[in-house]
N, C-alpha and C positions, 0 to 999 in steps of 0.2 A: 441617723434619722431617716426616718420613710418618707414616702412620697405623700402629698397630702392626698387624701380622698376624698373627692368632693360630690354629696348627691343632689339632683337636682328635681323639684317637685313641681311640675306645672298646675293649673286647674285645668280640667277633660273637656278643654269648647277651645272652636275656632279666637282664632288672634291669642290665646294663649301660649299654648305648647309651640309654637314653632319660633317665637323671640327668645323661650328659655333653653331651649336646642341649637340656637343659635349661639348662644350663652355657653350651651356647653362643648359646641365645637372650640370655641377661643381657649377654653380653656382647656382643655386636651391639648390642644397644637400648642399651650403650653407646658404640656408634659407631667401635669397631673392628672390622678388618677380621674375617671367619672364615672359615676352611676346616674343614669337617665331613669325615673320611674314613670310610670304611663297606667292608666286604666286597661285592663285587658283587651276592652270593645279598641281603644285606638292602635294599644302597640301595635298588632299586625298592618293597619294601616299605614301607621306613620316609618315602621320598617319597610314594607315597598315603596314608600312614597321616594326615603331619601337615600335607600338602596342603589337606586337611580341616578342620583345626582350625582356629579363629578365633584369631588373635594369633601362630600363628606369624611367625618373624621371617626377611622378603626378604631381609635381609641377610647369610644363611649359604648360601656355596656349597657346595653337598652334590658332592664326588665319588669315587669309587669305586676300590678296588684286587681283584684278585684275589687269593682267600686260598690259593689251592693246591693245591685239593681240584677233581677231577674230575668232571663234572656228575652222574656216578651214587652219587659217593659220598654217603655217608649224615651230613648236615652234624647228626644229633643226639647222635652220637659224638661227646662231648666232648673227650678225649683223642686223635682224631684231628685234629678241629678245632684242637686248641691245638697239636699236633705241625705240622700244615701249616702254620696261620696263624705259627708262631716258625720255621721255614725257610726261607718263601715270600715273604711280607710284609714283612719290613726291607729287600730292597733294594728291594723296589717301592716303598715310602714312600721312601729315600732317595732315589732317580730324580725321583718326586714333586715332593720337596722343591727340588734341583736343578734341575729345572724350571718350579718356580713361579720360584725364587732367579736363576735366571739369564733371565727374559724381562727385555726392556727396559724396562718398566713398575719404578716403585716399590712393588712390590708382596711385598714379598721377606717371609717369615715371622720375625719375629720372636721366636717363643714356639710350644714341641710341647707342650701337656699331653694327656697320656697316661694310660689308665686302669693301675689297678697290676697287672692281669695281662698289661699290654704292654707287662713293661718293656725289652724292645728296642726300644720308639717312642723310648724315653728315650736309649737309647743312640745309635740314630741322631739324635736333635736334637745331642746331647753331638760326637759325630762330627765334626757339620758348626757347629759354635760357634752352638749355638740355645740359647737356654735351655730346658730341662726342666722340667717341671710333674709332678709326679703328683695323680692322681686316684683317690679311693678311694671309688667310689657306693654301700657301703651306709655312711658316715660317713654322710649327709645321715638317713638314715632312723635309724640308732642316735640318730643327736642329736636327733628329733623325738619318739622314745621316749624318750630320757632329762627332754629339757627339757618331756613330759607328763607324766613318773612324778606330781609334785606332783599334781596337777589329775583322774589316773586314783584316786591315794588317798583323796583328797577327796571324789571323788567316789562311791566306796567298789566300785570297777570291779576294783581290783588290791588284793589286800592285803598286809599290810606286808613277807610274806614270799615275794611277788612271786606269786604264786596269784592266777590269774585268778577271780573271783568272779560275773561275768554271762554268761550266752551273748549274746552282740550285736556287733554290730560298733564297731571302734573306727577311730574316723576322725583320724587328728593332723594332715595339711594338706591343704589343695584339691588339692595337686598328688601326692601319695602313694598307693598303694594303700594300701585299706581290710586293716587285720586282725583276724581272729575268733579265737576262743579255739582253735579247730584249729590256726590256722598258727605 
């Protein structure tokens, strides 16, 4: 039996891509296979970003699809971003997929999770008999807020009627942005 394959589809904006990268370090260091896909404008990006870091994990092959958008256009238009990346991007992952799927290697994908504002990644796994994953990245952070509430109360940080009570920062994991009573 092979190794499972697992690819992983973030949506191309901040707070996205770096929970579902997260995602796929754990599951590398568990010794399945990854494929990380990315928009072109970010891969190069998000390759020096965590090039950088200590503990990322060799074992996620980072590669890249074009999302659709023409090099002048303006990628901070989010609504055009999501219009090109939902017309442009399913078949280029499908092609992808097909081509990882069909080289002669055992190396075939077994598993698309996908973030939930790409749920056409999900439908092209479904397409081609993949299993389907969703991913919904601000779950990780709502649960590190909730499973703090105790400990913010306690601590007398939040009060019971969820009013922020200090100016400070509030830290809930190593791996989480920091939040202040503004954001």
């Amino acid at each position: 039996m092979s190794i499972p394959h697992i690819l992983l589809v973030p949506y191309p904006a901040q707070g996205h891509v770096m929970p579902l990268m997260e995602l796929a370090q754990i599951i590398a260091k568990r010794g399945l296979k990854v494929t990380f896909v990315n928009t072109d404008f970010l891969h190069n990006q998000i390759v020096n970003a965590l090039s950088n870091k200590d503990g990322f994990e060799d074992g996620i092959h980072m590669v890249s699809l074009p999302n659709g958008l023409e090099p002048w256009e303006d990628r901070m238009d989010i609504a055009k971003v999501t219009e090109a990346v939902h017309r442009f991007m399913p078949g280029k992952l499908q092609e992808l997929i097909e081509n990882i799927n069909n080289a002669e290697d055992d190396d075939k994908i077994s598993c698309v999770i996908a973030d939930v504002s790409v749920g056409w990644a999900l439908e092209v796994a479904d397409n081609l008999n993949i299993r389907p994953v969703v991913f919904c990245p601000a779950a990780a952070a709502q649960l590190a807020v909730f499973l703090s509430l105790p400990k913010l109360l306690e601590n007398g940080i939040v009060e019971n009627d969820g009013n922020i009570t200090k100016k400070q920062i509030i830290h809930l994991s190593p791996t989480n942005h920091n939040a202040t009573r503004e954001h």
